[in-house]
N, C-alpha and C positions, 0 to 999 in steps of 0.2 A: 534481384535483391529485394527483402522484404522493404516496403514504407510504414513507418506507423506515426501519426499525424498527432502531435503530446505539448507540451510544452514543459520547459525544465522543471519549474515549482511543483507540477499536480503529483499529486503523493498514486491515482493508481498509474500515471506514467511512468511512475519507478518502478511500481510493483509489476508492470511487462518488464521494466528493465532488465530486472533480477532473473526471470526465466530467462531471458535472451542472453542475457551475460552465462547462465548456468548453462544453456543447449550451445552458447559459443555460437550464437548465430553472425550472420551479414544481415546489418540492417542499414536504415538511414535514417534520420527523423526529421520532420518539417513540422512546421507550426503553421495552424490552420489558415486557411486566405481571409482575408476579413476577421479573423478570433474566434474564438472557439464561441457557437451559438449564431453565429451571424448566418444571413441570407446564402450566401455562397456557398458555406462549409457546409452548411444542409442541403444544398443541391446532392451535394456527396455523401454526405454522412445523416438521416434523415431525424436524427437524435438530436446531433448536435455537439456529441459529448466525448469526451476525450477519454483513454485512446481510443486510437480504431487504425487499421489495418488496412492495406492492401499488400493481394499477393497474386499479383498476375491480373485478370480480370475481378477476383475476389475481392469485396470489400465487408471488413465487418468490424463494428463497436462494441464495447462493452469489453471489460480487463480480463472478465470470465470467460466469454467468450474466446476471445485470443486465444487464453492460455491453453484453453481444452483443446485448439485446434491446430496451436505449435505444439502441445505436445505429444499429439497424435502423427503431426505431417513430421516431424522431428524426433526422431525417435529414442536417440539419447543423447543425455543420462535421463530415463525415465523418471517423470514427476508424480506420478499416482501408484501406487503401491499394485498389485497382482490382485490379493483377496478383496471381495465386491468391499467389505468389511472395513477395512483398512479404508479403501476408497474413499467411502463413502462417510469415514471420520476426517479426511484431510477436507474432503469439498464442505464438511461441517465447522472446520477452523477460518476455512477462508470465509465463506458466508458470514461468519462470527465477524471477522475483520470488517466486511462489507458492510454491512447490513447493524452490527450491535457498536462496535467498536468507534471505526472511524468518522460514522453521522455525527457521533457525542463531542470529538473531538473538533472537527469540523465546524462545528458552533461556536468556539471560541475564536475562529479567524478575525471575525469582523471587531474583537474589541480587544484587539491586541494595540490600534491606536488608543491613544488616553483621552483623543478628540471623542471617540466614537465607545467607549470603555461604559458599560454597565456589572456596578463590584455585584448585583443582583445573580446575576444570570450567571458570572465568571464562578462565583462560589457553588450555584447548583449544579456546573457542568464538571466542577473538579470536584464533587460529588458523585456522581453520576461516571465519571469516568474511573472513577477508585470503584464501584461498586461492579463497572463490565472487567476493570482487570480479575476483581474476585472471579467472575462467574469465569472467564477463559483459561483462570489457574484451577478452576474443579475442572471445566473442560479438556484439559489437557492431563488431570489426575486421573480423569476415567478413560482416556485411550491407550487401552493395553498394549496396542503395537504401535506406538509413539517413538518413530527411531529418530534421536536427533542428529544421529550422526548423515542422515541424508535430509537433503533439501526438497520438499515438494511443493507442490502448489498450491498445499493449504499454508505454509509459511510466508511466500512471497509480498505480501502485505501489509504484512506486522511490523516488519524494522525499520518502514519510515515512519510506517505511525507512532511506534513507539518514539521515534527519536522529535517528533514534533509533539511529542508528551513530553518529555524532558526539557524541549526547549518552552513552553508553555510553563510548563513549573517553576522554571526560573524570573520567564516574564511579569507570570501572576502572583507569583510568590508563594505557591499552594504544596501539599506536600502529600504524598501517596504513597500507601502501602503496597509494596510490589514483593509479594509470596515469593518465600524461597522455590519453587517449581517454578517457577513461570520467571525468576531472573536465571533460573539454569536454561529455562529453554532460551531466552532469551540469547545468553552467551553463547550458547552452541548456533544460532543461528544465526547471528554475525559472524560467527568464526568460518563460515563458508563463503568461498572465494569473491563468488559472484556477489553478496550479499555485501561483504567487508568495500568492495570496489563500488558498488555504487553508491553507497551511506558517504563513499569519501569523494563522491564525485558529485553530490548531489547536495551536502554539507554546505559551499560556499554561497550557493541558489537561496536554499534556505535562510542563510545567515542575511544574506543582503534584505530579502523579503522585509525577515522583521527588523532590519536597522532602518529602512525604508520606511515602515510603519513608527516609529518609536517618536518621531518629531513630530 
């Protein structure tokens, strides 16, 4: 059985969730010995960083990583399309995710207490975050074989980030233009199975996080 070493909160632990939940795998999950980053978990893991994987003797980090190499040793339901083409606009969504997206997001953690709240920083990130949903709703207008009706590995990312944009929206009180494309992709991508099951399973984690923070 696969391990993958995550902890409930972290948004790309979900984002393995969702392929695992879509290939219908066997897995387990633990949380790191000592925390994620600590002395220990780096004997193991030399990063540090969550997730990471073992599968047999194999050990390896990084969400990308994982996924390219479940969904090669797991064969279906196929998560990269056939044409190099195709391919290579899904591993340009998820990078999008990785890399433009969820950094901007991310930034708003630390001032979700009101101990620790700068309205400075809160306004230019909910700036900044309306301006990457713009650029991902062209992104998504120029990919001509954009099937929503399947789920791949440039998706896997999006729907918790997105849903920790919504909960941010209401925390901070901020308000964002969300392109009719891009709430269509949106809906079509929670509407698959794996997706809908972990948003409701991962929703409660969430919810305690920020009541946790709120005092």
């Amino acid at each position: 059985m696969l391990t993958i070493y995550s902890t409930p909160e972290s948004l790309y632990c979900a984002k393995l969730r969702i392929l695992l939940r879509h290939k219908q795998a066997q897995w387990r999950e633990i949380e790191p010995e000592g925390g994620c980053g600590s002395p220990d978990y780096r004997q193991l893991i030399p990063s540090g960083t969550m997730p990471a994987l073992m599968d047999g003797g194999l050990v390896i980090a990084d969400s990308e990583a994982i996924s390219e190499y479940l969904n090669e040793t797991i064969a279906e339901p196929a998560m990269l399309p056939v044409d190099p083409g195709a391919r290579a606009k899904c591993r340009e969504r998820s990078r999008f995710h990785d890399t433009r997206l969820e950094p901007e997001v991310r930034k708003l953690f630390p001032h979700v207490a009101p101990a620790t709240r700068d309205s400075g920083i809160v306004s230019i990130q909910a700036e900044t975050i309306g301006m990457r949903l713009q650029e991902l709703s062209r992104l998504l207008a120029a990919d001509e074989q954009l099937d929503l009706q399947i789920l791949s590995l440039g998706d896997c990312g999006l729907p918790v980030c997105f849903a920790w944009i919504d909960a941010f929206t209401q925390v901070f009180g901020f308000e964002l233009d969300w392109p009719d494309n891009l709430r269509e992709y949106r809906r079509s991508i929670e509407a698959h199975t794996a997706v809908a099951n972990e948003l409701e399973a991962y929703a409660p984690g969430m919810q305690r996080w920020l009541e946790s923070k709120a005092v």
